[in-house]
BAFI-3210 file (N, C-alpha, C; in Angstrom, 3 decimals, decimal comma, padded with zeros to 6 digits):
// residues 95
n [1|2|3|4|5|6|7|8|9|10|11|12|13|14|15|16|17|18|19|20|21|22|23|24|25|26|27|28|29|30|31|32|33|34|35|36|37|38|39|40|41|42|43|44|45|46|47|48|49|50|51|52|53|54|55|56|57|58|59|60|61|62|63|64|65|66|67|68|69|70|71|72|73|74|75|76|77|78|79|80|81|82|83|84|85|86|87|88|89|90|91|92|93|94|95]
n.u [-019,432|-021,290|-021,961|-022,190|-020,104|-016,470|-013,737|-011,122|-008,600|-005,111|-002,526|-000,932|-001,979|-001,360|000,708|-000,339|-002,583|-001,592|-000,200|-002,482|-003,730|-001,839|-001,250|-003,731|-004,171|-001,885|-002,924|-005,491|-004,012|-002,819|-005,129|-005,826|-003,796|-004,001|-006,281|-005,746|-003,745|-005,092|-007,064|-005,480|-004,333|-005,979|-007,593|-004,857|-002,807|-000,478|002,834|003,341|005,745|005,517|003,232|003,751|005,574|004,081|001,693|003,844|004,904|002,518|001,164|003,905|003,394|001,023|001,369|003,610|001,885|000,355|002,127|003,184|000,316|000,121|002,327|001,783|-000,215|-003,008|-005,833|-007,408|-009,463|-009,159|-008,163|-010,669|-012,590|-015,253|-017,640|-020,205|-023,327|-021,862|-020,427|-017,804|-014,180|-012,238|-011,922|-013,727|-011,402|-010,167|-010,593]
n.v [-018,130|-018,816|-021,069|-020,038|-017,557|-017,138|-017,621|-015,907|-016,731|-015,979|-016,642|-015,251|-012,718|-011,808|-010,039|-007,832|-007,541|-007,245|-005,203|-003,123|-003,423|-002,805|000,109|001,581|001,464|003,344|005,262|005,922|006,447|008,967|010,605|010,888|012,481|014,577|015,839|016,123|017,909|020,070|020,564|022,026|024,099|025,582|026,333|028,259|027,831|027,590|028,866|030,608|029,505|026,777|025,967|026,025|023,875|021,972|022,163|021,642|019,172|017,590|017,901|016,313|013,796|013,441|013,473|011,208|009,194|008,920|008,351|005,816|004,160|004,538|002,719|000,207|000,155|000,716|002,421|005,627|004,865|001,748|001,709|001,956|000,760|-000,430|-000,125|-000,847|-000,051|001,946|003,534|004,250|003,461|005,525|008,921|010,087|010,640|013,513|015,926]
n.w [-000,485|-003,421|-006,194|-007,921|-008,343|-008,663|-007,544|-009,604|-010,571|-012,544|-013,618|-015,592|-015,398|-013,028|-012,004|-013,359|-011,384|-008,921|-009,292|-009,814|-007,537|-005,153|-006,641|-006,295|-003,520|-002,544|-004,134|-003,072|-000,520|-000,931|-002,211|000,498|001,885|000,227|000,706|003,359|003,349|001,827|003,798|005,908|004,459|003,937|006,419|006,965|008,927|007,649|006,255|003,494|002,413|002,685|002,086|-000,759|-000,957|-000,271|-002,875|-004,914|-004,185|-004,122|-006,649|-008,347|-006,638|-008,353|-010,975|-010,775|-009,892|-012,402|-013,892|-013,205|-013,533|-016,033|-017,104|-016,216|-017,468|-016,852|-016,606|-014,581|-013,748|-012,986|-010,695|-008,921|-006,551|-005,921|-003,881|-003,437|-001,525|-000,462|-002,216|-004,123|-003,661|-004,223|-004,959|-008,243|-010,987|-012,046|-013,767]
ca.u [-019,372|-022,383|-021,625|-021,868|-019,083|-015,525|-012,201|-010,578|-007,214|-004,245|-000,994|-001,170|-002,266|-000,927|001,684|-001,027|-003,919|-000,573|-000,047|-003,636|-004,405|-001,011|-001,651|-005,401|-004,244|-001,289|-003,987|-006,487|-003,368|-002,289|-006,174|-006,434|-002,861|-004,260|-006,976|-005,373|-003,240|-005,759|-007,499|-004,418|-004,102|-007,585|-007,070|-004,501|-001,931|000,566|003,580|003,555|006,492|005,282|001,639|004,213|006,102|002,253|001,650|004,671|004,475|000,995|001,557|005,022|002,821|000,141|002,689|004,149|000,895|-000,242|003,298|003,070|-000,955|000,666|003,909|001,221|-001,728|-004,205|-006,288|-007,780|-010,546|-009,005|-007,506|-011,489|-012,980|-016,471|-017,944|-021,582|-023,739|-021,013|-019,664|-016,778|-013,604|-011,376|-012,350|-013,712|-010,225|-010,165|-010,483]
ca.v [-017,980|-019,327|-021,741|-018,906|-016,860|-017,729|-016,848|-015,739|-016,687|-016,375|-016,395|-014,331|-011,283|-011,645|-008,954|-006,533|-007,298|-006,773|-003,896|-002,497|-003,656|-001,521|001,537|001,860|001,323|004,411|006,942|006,300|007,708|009,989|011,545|011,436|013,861|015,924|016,986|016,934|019,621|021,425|021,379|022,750|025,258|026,127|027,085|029,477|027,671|027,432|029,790|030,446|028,537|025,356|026,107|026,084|022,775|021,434|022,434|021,296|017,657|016,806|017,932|015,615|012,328|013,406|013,136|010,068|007,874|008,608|007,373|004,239|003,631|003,699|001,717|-000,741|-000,395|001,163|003,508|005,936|003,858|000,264|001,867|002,222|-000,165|-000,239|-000,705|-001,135|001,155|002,668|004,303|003,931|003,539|006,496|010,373|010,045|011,249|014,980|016,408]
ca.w [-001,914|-004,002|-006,945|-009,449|-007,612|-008,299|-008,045|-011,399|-010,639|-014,025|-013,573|-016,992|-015,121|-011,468|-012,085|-013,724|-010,825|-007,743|-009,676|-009,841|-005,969|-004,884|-007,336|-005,528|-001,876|-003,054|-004,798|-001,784|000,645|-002,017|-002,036|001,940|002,113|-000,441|001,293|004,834|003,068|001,880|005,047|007,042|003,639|004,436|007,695|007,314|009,706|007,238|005,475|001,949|001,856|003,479|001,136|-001,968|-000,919|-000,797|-004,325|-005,603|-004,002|-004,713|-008,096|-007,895|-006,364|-008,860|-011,717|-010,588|-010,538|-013,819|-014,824|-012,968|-014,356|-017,605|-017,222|-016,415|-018,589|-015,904|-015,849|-013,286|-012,769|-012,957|-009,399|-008,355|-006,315|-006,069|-002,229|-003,485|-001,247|000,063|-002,903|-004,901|-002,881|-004,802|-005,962|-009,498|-011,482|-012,106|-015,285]
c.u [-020,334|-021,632|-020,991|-020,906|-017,898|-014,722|-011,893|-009,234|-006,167|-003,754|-000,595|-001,396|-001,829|-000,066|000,712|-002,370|-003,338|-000,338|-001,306|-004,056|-003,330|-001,175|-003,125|-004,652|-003,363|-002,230|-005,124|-005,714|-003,008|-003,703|-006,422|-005,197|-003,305|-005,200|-006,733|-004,297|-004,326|-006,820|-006,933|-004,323|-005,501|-007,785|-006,360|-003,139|-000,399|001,434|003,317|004,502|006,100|004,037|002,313|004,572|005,028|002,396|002,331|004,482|003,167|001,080|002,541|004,337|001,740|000,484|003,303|002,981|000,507|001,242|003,360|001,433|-000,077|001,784|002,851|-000,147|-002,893|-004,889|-006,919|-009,080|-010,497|-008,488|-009,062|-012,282|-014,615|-017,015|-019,641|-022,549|-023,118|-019,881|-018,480|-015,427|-012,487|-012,504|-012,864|-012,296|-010,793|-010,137|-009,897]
c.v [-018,978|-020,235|-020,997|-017,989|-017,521|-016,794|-016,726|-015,757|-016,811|-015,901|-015,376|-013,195|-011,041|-010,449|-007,447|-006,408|-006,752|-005,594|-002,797|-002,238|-002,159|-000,325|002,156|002,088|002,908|005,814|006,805|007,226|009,046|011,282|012,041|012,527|014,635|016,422|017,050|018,287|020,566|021,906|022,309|024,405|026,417|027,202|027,744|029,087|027,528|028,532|029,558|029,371|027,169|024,981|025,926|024,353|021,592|020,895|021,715|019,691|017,212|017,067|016,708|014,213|012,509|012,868|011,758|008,894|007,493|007,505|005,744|003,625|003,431|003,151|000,257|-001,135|-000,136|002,524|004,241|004,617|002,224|000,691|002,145|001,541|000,344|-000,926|-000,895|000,150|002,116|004,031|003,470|004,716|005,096|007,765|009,508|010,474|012,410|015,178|017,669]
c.w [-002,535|-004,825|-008,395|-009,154|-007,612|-008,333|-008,860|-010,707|-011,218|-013,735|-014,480|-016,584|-013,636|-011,251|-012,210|-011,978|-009,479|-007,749|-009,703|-008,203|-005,471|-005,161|-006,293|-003,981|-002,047|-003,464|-003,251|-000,666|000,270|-001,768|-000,457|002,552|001,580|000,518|002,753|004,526|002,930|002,409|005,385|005,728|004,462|005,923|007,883|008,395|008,889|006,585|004,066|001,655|001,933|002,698|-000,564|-002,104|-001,198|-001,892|-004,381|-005,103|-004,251|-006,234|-008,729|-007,986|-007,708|-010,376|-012,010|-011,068|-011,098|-014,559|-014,619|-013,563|-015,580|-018,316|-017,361|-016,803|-017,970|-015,899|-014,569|-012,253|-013,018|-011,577|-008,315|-008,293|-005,996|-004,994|-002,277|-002,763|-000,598|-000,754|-003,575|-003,605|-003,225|-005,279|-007,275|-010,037|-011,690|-013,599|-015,350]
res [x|x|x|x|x|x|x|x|x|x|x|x|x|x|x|x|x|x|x|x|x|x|x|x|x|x|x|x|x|x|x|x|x|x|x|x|x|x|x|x|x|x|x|x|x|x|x|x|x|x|x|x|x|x|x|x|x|x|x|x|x|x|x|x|x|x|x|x|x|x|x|x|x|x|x|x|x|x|x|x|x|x|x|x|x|x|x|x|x|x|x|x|x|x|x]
***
């Protein structure tokens, strides 16, 4: 770490930044089920019923996270970390 590089460490926001780190690590597993569903959809190996239950839970988790972003004041992209040339660690949000 250089001189000009510090830690920002405030007690004042420790709750919101625990809460931001968690929310991110959550939507990153959240995006990598979605699309191992809708691989397996893709493919055809599944029942309607089992292709409904899908739907309905990703919808469900999808639901949920917005509620927790805004219990605690976050939006989509305070949950999107930024890996430099590697991309951004999350989907863009969906519109």
């Amino acid at each position: 770490m250089t001189g000009d590089q510090r830690l920002a460490l405030d007690p004042e926001t420790a709750d919101h930044d625990l809460a931001a780190l968690v929310l991110t690590v959550v939507e990153l597993l959240r995006q990598l089920m979605e699309r191992q569903a809708l691989r397996r959809v893709d493919e055809g190996d599944l029942t309607d019923e089992q292709v409904e239950k899908i739907g309905l839970t990703l919808m469900t988790l999808d639901r949920r996270m917005t509620e927790l972003r805004d219990h605690f004041g976050l939006s989509p992209e305070d949950l999107n970390l930024d890996l430099g040339p590697l991309g951004t660690l999350v989907d863009p949000p969906r519109t």
